[in-house]
Each structure stands twice: as structure tokens, then as C-alpha cells.
C-alpha positions as CSV (number, residue, x, y, z in Angstrom):
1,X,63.3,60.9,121.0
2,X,64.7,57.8,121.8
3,X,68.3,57.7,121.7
4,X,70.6,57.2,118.7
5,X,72.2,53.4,118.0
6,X,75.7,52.8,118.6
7,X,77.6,52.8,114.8
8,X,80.7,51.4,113.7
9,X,82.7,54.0,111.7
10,X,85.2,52.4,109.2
11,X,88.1,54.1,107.9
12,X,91.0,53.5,106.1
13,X,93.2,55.1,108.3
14,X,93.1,57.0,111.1
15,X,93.9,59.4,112.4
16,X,95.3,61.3,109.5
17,X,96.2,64.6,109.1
18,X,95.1,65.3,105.3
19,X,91.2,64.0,106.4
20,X,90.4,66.8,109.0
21,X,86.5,66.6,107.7
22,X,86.8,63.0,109.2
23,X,87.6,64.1,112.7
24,X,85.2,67.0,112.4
25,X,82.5,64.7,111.4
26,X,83.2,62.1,114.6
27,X,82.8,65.6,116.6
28,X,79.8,66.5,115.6
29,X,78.1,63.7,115.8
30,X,79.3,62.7,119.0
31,X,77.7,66.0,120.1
32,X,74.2,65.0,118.8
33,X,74.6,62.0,121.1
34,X,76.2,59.3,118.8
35,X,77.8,56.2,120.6
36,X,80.6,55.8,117.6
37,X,83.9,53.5,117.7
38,X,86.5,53.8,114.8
39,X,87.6,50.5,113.3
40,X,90.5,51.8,111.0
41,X,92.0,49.4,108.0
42,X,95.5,50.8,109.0
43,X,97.5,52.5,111.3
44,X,98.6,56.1,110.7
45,X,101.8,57.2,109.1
46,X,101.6,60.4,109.7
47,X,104.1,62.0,112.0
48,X,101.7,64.5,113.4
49,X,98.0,64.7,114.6
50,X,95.3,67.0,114.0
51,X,94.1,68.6,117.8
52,X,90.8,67.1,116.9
53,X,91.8,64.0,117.6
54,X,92.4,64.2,121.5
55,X,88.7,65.4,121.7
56,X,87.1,62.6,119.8
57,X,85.8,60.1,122.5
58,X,85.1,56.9,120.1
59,X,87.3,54.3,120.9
60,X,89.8,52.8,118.0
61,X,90.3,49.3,117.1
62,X,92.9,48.6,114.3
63,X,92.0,46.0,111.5
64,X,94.8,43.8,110.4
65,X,96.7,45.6,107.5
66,X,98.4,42.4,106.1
67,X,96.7,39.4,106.7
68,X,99.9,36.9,107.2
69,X,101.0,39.3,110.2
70,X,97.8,38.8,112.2
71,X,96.7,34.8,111.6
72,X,95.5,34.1,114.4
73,X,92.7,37.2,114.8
74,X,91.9,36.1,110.7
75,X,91.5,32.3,111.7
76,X,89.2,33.6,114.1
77,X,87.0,35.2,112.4
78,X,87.4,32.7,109.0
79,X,86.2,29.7,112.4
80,X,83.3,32.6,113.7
81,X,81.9,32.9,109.9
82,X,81.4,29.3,109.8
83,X,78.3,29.4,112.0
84,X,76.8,32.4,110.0
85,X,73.9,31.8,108.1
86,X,75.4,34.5,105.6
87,X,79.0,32.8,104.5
88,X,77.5,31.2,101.5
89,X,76.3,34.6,99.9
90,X,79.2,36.9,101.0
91,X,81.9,34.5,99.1
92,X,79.6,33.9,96.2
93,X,79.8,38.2,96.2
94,X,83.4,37.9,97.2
95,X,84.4,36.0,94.5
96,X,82.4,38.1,91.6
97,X,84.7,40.9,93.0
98,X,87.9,38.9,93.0
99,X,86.9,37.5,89.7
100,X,86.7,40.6,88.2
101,X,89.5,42.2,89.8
102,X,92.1,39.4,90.2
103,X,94.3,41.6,93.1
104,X,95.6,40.6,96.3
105,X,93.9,43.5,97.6
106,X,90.4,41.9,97.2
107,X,91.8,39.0,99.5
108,X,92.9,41.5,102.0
109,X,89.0,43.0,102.1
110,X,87.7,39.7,102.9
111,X,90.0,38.9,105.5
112,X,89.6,41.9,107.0
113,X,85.8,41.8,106.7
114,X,85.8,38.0,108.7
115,X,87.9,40.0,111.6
116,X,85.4,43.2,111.8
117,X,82.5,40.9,111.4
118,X,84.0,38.4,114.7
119,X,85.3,41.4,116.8
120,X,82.1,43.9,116.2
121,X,80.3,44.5,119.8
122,X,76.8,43.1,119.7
123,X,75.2,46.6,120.6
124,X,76.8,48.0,117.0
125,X,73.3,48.3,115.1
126,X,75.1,49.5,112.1
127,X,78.4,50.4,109.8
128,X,78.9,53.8,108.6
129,X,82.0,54.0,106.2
130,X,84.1,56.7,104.7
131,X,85.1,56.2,101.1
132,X,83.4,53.7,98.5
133,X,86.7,51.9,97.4
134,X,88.6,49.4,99.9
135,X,86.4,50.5,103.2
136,X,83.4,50.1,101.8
137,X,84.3,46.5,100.3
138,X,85.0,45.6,104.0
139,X,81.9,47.4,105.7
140,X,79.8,45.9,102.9
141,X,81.0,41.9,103.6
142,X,80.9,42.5,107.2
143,X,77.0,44.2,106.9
144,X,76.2,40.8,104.8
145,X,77.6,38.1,107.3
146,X,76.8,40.3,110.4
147,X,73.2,40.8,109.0
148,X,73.7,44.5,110.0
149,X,72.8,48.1,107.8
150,X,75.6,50.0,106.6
151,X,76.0,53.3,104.8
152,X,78.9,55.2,102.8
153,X,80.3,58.8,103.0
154,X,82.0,59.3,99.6
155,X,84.7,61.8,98.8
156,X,86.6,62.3,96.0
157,X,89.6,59.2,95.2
158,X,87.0,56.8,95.7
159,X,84.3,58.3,93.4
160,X,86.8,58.5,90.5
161,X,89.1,56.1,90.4
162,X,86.8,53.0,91.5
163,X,85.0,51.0,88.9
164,X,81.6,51.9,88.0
165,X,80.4,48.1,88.2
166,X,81.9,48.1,91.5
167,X,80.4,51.6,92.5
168,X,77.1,50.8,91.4
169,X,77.0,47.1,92.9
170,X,77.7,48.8,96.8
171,X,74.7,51.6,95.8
172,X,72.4,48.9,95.0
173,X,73.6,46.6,97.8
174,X,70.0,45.7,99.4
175,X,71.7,46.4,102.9
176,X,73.3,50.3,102.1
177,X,71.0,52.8,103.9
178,X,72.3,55.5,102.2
179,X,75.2,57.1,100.7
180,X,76.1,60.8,100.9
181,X,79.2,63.1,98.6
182,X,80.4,66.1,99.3
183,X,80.1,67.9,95.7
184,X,77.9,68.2,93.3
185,X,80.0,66.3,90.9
186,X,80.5,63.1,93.0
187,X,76.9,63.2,93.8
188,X,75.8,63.5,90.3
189,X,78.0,60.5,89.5
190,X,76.9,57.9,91.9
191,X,73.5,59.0,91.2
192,X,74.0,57.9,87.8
193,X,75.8,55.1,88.8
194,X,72.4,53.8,91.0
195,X,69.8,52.2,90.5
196,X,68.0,54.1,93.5
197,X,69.5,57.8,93.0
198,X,67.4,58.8,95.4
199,X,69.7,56.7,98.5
200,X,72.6,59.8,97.2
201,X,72.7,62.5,99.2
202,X,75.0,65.9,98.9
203,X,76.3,66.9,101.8
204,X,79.2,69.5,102.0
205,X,81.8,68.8,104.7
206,X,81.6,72.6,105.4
207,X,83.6,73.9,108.0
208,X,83.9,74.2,112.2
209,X,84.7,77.8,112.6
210,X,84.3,77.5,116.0
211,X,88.0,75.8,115.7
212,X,89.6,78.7,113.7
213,X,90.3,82.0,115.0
214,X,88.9,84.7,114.0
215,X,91.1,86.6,110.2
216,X,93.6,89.1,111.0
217,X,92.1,92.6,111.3
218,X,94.2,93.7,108.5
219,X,97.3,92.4,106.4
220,X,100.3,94.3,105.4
221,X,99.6,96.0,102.0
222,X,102.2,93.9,100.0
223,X,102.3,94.1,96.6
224,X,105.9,92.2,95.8
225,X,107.4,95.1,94.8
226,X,109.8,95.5,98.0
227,X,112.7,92.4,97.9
228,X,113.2,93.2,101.5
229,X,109.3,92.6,101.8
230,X,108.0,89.8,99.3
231,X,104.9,88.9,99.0
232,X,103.7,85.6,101.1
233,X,102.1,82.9,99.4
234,X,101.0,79.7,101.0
235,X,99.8,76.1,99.8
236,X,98.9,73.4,101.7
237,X,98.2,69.4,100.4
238,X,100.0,66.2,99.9
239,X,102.5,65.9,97.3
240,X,100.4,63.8,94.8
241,X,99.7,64.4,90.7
242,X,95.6,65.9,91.6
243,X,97.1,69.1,93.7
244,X,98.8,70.5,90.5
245,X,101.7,71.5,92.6
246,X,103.9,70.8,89.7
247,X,101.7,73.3,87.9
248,X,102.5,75.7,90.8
249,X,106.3,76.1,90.5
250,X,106.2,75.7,86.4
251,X,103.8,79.5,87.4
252,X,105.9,80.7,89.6
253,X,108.9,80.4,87.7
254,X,107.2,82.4,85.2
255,X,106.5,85.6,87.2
256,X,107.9,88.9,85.9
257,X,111.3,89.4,87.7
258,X,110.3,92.6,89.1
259,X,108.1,90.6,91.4
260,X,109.1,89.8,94.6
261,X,107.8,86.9,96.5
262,X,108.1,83.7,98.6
263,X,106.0,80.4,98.5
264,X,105.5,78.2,101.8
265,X,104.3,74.1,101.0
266,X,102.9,72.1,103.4
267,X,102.2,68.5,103.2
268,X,103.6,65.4,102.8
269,X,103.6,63.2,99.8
270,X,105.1,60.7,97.4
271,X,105.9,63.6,94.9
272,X,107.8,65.5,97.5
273,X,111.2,64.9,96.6
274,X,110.5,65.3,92.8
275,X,108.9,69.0,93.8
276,X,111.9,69.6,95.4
277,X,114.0,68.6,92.6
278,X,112.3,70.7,90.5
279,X,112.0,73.8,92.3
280,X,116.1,73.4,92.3
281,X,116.1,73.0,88.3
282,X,113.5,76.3,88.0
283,X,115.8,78.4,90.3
284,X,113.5,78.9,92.7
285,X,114.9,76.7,95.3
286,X,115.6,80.0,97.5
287,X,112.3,80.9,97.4
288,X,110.5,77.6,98.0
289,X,109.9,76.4,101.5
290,X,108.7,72.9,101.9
291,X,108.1,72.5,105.5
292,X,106.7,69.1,105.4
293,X,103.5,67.8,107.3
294,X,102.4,70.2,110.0
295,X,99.8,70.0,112.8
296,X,96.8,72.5,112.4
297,X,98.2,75.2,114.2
298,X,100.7,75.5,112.4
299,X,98.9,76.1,109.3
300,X,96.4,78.3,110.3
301,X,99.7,79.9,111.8
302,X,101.1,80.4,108.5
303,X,97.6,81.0,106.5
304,X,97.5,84.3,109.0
305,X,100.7,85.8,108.0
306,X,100.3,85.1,104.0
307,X,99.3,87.4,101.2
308,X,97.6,84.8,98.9
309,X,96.3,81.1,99.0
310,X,97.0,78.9,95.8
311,X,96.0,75.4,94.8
312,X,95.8,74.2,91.4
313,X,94.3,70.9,91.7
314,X,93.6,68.7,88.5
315,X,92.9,65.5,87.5
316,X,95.7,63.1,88.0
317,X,96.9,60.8,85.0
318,X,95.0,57.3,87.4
319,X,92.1,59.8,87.3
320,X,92.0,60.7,90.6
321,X,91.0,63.9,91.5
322,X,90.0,66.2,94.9
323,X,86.5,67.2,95.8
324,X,86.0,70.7,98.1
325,X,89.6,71.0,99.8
326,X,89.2,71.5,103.2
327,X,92.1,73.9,103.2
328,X,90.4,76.3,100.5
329,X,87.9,76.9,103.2
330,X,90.5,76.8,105.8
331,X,92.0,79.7,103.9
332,X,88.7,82.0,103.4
333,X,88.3,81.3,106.9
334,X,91.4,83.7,108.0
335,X,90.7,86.1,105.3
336,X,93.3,85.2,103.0
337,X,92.9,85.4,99.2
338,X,93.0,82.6,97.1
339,X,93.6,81.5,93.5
340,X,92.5,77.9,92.6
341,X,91.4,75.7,89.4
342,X,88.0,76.0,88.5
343,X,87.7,71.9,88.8
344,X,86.2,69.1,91.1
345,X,83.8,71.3,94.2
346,X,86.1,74.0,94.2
347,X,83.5,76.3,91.8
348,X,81.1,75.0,94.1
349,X,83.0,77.2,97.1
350,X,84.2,79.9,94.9
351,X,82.9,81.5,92.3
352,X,85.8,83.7,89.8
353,X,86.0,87.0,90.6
354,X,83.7,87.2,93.3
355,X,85.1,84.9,96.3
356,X,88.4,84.2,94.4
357,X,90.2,83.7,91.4
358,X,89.9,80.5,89.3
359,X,91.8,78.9,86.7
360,X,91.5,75.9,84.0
361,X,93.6,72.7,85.4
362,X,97.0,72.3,84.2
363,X,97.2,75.7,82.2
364,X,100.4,77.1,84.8
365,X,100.2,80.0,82.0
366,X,97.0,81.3,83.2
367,X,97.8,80.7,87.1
368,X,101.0,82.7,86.5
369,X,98.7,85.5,85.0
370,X,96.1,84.9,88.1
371,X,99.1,85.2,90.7
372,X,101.1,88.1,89.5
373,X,98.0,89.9,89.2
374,X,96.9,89.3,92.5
375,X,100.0,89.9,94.1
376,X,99.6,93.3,92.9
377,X,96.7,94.2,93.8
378,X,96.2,94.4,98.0
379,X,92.4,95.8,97.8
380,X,91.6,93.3,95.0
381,X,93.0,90.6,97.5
382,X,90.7,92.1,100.4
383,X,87.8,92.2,98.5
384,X,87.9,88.3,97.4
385,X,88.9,87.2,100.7
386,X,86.3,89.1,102.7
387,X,83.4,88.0,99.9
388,X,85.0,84.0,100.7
389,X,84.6,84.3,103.9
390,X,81.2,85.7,104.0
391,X,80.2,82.8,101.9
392,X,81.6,80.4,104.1
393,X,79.8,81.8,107.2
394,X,76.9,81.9,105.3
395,X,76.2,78.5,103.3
396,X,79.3,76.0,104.2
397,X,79.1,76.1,108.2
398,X,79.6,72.5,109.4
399,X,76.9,72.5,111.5
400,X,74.1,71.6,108.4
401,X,76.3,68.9,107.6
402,X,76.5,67.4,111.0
403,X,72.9,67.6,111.0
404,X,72.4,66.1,107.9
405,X,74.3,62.8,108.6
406,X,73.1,62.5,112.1
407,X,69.1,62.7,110.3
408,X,70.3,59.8,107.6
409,X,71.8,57.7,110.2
410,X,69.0,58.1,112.5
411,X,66.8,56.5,109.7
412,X,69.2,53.8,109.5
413,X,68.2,52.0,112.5
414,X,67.3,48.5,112.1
């Protein structure tokens, strides 16, 4: 077999600590003998990074973020796109986009594009990108000057939130390849977004176990009657409107007073003050920990030591929404119970009452019931959390996924 081309992953930022499956997905393929380089649309902000990263060999190269603070790297590719056969088309398409979404963020997508498009090595055969919203607007106007395939890994924000003539225009782009989601529900909805649903594939991000250690033998028999011993619960996400962590603390201050218990957050987030805030009005700010963003460790740290793993995700008010948390899987990896929302992948993962317990989004009535019940009941705990993670060895490995992608991108060579 003759080896695979060298591919251009886009991003829009990296690395980042909430997009773990990103990093795992660079690993994997680099084993199956990928030549990949990151071009990321920004530069992180978060203040720590995932282990994964140091292992990943692609180089980075960092798009301008704001056009005015880089002119000279824009001129130069505005001056290279001159003497591509291609302008003409890509501003014809770059002004149907601007013209139906009059935002300076379309602007930035071109600029960006010209600069990929100038500073992409001649051996790049092709542009893989993660998410269908911004990334893809700037892997699709590069592909079209460049003359180069391209293909999309979509997720969950950009599936939802994007505009369906927008969506369907980059599934029917002549020059996509193929475009993969990782549900059932974002592949069902870009297939009937496409003209060609055939080009969708589903393909779960799954899970490296061979980067988690191997759950605890056994956990300590809490049930949250004991204040001197209160039963452990653990979230984990960004502070954002689609993790129903609002929902969380609105349950938790609803639990019977006779139960004893304490709740660990961590993540970062635009919402994290207001949690705070609110934990304080709900009295519970002595029982709330928000430890802020962590590094992997850390959490699997943390996941080890807890009695129960909750995350109430929803759909936010802009319509955004999550796909298959990573950290749901995360969780069921160490052996540790967990009570979710039966919304977006997560039923896809869990099932109620066999590999967990699941909820309707933004009913904090029935999550209260779900936790104090729980929290109750160690064996019940035990029994979901070992059926998780049986299902998770079983059908959401990462390995199938790696192979997956590597097969599509294979295909995609010119």
C-alpha cells in the first residue's frame, strides 16, 4: 500500500482542553502513518494542556486571528491569489456568503483562507477540518483557490447552530470528500441537509483506554447518610447554557436534608461566575467546589475518588447543544456511575437503567429524584457503572474510529 498523503488539519483552536477527541484523533492517525500539520484559526486560551498534546508530532502553524494585526501575511496571500486561476469563483462564493450573512466574521474567513491558501506546503494533497461552521468556511475557500480536496469532521455546535443553506452548500461543495459526525443525530441531520447523503458518515469519537487507568477495584459504600462522610459527586464541562449546570445546583438544592453530599466542577466557562453566584443564593456554596480548568490527570484523579458522575446537558437558548461528551465515557471508563439527560448522543452511550440513569433536559425535578436515589443505593451505583463500562470496551473503543477516518481519508487522495 502505498503510503498515505500529507493532510492539512484545520482547527479552530488548538490545543484546547475541552476537545480531547481532537488530540486523540491526531494520535491515531499519526499511528496509521499520516503526515499531518495543524493550521489552527486561533491561539489557545486555555491555561492548561491536555498530556496528549506533547505526543502529537504534527507541527502547528497559527492563522491570523484578526486580520488588521497580521497585514502583511494577509497582503501576501490577497498578492499570491492574484495568479490563481480560482479567485474569480471563490469571491463570487465569498460574497453569496457575506451577502447572506452581512458579519465581519465572513471577512475574517476569507482573509484567513488567502493566508492558508499562500502558506500551505506544496506536498499538502488535502484539508481535513474539524467543525462545519468558521473552519470549514476557511478550509472550503482555501480547497477552491488551492485546487485541493477537503473533508469535514462535524461535532455538535457547528451542526446546530449553523444555517442549513450554509450546511448544505459545504456538503454539496464539488470538492468535499466526505464529511463524518459523531452521533446519530448530527449525522441524520447533515444527511438531510445533502444532496449526496451518502458523502455522511457516523463515526463515534470512542475512547483511548489505553490512556486511562484501569477503575478502582472497589469504592467506599457511601450512601450520604454519614456528614463526616458525604457522598462525592463530580461534573466536568465548560460553564456554558448546553451543560445544564444551572439545572445541576437548582437539583441539588432540592435533595432531602438528611442527605449528605459534596459536588466537585470542573471547567472553565463564560457562565462561571453566574454558577458561582448562584450556588451562594441556593446555600450550597459550602458544598460546591469549582476548581476551574484542570489537566487530564487531574480529572481522572478526581473521577476515581467520586461516588457518582452527573451531567445534564440541554439545548441552549442559541440552539446549541453537545453531542457524545467525552467525559461521560471518561467517567464509565473508571467505573463511576453516572446520571445524565437523555439528549444529543448521550442515549446513544447509555441506555436508562442499564449503563446509567437518564433524565429529560431541563426537568432539575427529575435529576434531583435521579441523584438522591442514586446516592442511596451503592450496589445500584456498581451495577450501572460496571454495565457502562463493559459497553464502552465493547462498542466505543477509539480504535474503529481511527480506522474509520484514516479509510475515508485514504479515498480522498487526489
Amino acid at each position: 500500500m502505498s503510503p498515505p498523503p500529507r493532510i492539512a488539519v484545520v482547527v479552530k483552536g488548538y490545543p484546547r482542553l475541552s476537545e480531547t477527541f481532537i488530540a486523540q484523533e491526531l494520535l491515531g492517525l499519526e499511528a496509521r502513518g499520516f503526515d499531518l500539520a495543524i493550521w489552527s484559526l486561533r491561539r489557545p486560551h486555555d491555561g492548561a494542556v491536555h498530556p496528549m498534546h506533547a505526543r502529537v508530532r504534527a507541527p502547528v502553524a497559527y492563522l491570523p486571528e484578526y486580520l488588521h494585526r497580521a497585514p502583511l501575511r494577509v497582503l501576501r496571500g490577497a498578492l499570491a491569489a492574484l495568479r490563481r486561476p480560482a479567485l474569480g469563483r471563490l469571491l463570487r462564493l465569498a460574497w453569496r456568503d457575506l451577502a447572506r450573512d452581512p458579519t465581519p466574521n465572513r471577512g475574517r474567513r476569507l482573509g484567513q483562507a488567502l493566508v492558508l491558501a499562500r502558506e500551505l506546503p506544496a506536498d499538502v494533497a488535502h484539508i481535513h477540518v474539524h467543525y462545519l461552521h468558521t473552519p470549514a468556511s476557511v478550509a472550503r475557500y482555501a480547497a477552491l483557490l488551492t485546487g485541493r480536496s477537503w473533508s469535514a469532521s462535524a461535532h455538535a455546535k457547528d451542526i446546530w447552530t449553523t444555517p442549513g443553506w450554509e450546511l448544505a452548500e459545504k456538503l454539496d461543495d464539488p470538492r468535499l470528500t466526505f464529511a463524518v459526525a459523531c452521533t446519530r443525530a448530527g449525522a441524520a441531520q447533515l444527511r438531510g441537509l445533502a444532496a449526496e447523503p451518502g458523502r455522511v458518515s457516523l463515526v463515534y469519537h470512542g475512547l483511548d483506554l489505553g490512556r486511562f487507568p484501569p477503575p478502582p477495584p472497589a469504592r467506599p459504600p457511601r450512601d450520604g447518610a454519614d456528614p463526616a462522610d458525604p457522598l462525592r459527586i463530580v461534573t466536568v464541562g465548560r460553564a456554558v447554557a448546553k451543560k445544564g449546570f444551572d439545572d445541576l445546583l437548582d437539583a441539588l438544592a432540592a435533595l432531602p436534608p438528611d442527605l449528605h453530599w459534596r459536588l466537585a466542577h470542573v471547567g472553565g466557562g463564560e457562565a462561571l461566575a453566574a454558577l458561582r453566584g448562584k450556588a451562594a443564593a441556593l446555600g450550597l456554596g459550602a458544598r460546591v467546589a469549582f476548581l476551574g480548568p484542570k489537566a487530564q490527570p487531574d480529572v481522572v484523579a478526581l473521577m476515581r475518588e467520586a461516588d457518582l458522575f452527573v451531567l445534564p446537558a440541554k439545548r441552549a437558548p442559541s440552539g446549541d447543544r453537545d453531542g457524545l461528551p467525552n467525559v461521560i465515557m471518561e467517567a464509565a471508563s473508571q467505573g463511576l456511575a453516572v446520571v445524565a439527560t437523555d439528549f444529543a448522543g448521550i442515549p446513544e452511550f447509555l441506555r436508562d437503567g442499564i449503563e446509567g440513569r437518564l433524565v429529560p433536559p431541563g426537568d432539575w425535578a427529575a435529576l434531583s429524584n435521579a441523584v438522591n436515589l442514586l446516592a442511596r443505593a451503592p450496589a445500584a451505583r456498581a451495577a450501572l457503572a460496571a454495565a457502562a463500562l463493559a459497553r464502552l470496551r465493547a462498542e466505543f473503543g477509539a480504535e474503529g474510529g481511527f480506522d474509520a477516518v484514516a479509510g475515508l481519508l485514504r479515498g480522498s487522495r487526489p
